[in-house]
C-alpha positions in Angstrom: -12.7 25.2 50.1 -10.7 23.5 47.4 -8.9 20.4 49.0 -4.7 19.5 48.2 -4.4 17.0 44.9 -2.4 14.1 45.0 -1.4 12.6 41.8 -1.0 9.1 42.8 1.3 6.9 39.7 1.0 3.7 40.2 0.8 0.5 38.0 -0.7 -1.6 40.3 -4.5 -1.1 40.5 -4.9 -2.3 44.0 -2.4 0.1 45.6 -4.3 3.2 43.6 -7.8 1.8 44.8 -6.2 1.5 48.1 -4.7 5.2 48.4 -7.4 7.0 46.5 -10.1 5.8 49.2 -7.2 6.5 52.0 -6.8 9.9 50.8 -9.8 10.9 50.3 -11.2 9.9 53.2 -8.5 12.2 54.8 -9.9 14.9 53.3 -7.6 14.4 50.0 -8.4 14.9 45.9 -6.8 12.5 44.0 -5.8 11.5 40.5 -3.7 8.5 39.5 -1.4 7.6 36.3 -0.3 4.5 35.2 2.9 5.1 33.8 5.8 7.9 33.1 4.0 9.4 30.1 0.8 9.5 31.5 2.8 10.5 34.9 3.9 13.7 32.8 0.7 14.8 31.3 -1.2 14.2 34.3 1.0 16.7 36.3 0.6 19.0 33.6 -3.1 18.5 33.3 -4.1 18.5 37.2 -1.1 20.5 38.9 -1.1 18.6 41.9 -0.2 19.9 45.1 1.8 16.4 45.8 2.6 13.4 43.9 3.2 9.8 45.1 5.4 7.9 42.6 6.2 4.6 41.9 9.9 3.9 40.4 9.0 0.4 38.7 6.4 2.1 36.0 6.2 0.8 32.4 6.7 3.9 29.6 9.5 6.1 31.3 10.5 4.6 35.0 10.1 6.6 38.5 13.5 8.0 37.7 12.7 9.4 34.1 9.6 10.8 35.5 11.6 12.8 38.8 14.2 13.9 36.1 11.6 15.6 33.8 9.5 17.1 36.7 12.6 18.9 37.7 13.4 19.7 33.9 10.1 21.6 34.2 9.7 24.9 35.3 6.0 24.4 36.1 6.4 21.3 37.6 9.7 21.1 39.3 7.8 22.6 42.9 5.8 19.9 43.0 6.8 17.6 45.7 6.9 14.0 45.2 7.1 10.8 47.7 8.5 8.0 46.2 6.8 4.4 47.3 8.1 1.7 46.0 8.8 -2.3 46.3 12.7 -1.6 45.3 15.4 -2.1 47.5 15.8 0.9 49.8 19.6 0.1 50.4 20.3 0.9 46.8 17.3 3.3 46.3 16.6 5.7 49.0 19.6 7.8 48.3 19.5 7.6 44.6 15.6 9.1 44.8 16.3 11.6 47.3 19.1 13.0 45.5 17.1 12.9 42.4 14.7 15.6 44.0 11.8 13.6 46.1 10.8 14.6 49.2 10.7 11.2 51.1 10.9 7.7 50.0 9.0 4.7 51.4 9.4 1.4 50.7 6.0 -0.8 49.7 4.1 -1.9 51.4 4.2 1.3 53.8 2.4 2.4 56.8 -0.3 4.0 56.3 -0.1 6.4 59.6 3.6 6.8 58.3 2.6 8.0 54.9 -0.4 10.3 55.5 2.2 11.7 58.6 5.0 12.8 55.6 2.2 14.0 53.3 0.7 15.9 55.6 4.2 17.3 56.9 5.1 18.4 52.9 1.3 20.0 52.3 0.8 21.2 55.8 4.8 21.8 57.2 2.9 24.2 60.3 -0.2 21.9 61.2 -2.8 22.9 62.4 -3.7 26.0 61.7 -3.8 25.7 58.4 -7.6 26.3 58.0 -7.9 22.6 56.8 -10.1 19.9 58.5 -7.6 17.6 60.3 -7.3 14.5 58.4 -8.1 11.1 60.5 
């Protein structure tokens, strides 16, 4: 059984260290990018089932990166959780109306997060023929 792919896009090497062993220890594959560019030819390349963006990248910002996922026919059904350190006052509504799926601030929950990406993967859990992630 093939399991979901998160792209996770992230400067920080920490928080990708941190979410790769998260996620795949809830029964997650994962890949990661460092910045918009690599964002884009990563989605290209791996055709996640999920990505988990950062807004504050170097080479193309979160914000270039939702615009030209949703400029793409392949990729605009891909659905993306934004997690970021900026200011969710001025943010969250900017994000979600730029096409994500959820937006959480960093650092976020970890419960809270796998709860949203298992709600976007797996919207009629269980059932799904998936081992329940822990």
């Amino acid at each position: 059984m093939e399991l979901p792919k998160i792209l996770i896009v992230d400067d920080d090497p920490e928080l990708r260290r941190g979410l790769n062993l998260r996620l795949r220890a809830n029964h997650y594959d994962t890949a990661y990018a460092t910045d918009g560019v690599s964002a884009m030819a990563m989605a290209q390349k791996e055709k996640p089932d999920l990505i988990i963006l950062d807004i504050g990248l170097p080479a193309g910002d979160g914000y270039v990166v939702l615009d030209r996922l949703q400029e793409n026919a392949s990729l605009s059904c891909i659905p993306v959780i934004v997690l970021t350190a900026r200011d969710p006052q001025y943010n969250r509504e900017r994000i979600l109306k730029a096409g994500a799926t959820a937006f959480f601030q960093k650092p976020a929950d970890n419960f809270e997060l796998l709860g949203a990406i298992r709600s976007v993967l797996n919207p009629r859990w269980p059932g799904t023929g998936m081992p329940q992630p822990s």
